[in-house]
N, C-alpha and C positions, 0 to 999 in steps of 0.2 A: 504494500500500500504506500502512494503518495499523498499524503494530503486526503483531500476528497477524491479520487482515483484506485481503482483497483486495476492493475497490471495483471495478466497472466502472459507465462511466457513459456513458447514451448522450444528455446531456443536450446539446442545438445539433445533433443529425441533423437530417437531411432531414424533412421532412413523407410522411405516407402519399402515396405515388404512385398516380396515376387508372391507371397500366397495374397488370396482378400478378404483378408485380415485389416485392409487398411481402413481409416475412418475420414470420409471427405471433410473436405473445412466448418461445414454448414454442420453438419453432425458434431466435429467439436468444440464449433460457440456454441450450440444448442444445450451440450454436456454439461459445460462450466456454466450457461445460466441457468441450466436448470439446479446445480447446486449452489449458486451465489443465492439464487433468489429464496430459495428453501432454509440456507442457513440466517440470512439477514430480514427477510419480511415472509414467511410461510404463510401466513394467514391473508396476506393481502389478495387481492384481485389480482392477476400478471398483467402489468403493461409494459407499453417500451420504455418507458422513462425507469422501472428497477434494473435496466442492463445501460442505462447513459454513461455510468461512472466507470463502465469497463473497458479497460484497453487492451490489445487482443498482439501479443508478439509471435506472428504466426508462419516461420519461412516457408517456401512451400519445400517438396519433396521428402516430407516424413512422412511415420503412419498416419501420422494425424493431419496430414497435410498432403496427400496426395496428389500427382499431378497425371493428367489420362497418357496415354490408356490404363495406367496402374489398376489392378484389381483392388473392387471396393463390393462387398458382399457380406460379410461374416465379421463385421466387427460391432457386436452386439457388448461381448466381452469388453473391450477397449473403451464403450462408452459409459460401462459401469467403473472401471480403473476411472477414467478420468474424473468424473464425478465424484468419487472415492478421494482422489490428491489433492481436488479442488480446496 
């Protein structure tokens, strides 16, 4: 955390994996807000303003960051980790 900012950074992950196993990007902002918003307002309504305050350090070519044709299929598993670290 900065200030009023939350950072996540997935900069030193893994590299895109050859199985699809990998998790697109969209999948893992989705991950992290869905565990920012669960740990800091669970009760509230979701809108877009509880994910305003997050800044997102996301290079591409990892698991979590895939770039096509990379296999993306079976990363179910990957998006409960990430929620889990958040």
């Amino acid at each position: 955390m900065d200030g009023d900012r939350i950072r996540v950074s997935f900069d030193g992950t893994g590299e895109t994996a050859n199985g699809p196993i990998n998790m697109p990007t969209i999948g893992t902002r989705s991950s992290v807000r869905a565990a920012v918003k669960g740990l800091l307002m669970p009760k509230d309504p979701t809108n877009e303003g509880h994910f305003l305050a997050l800044d997102f350090d996301l290079p591409p070519g990892l698991i979590v960051t895939p770039q096509r044709p990379a296999p993306c299929d079976s990363y179910g598993y990957l998006g409960v980790v990430l929620m889990e670290l958040t």
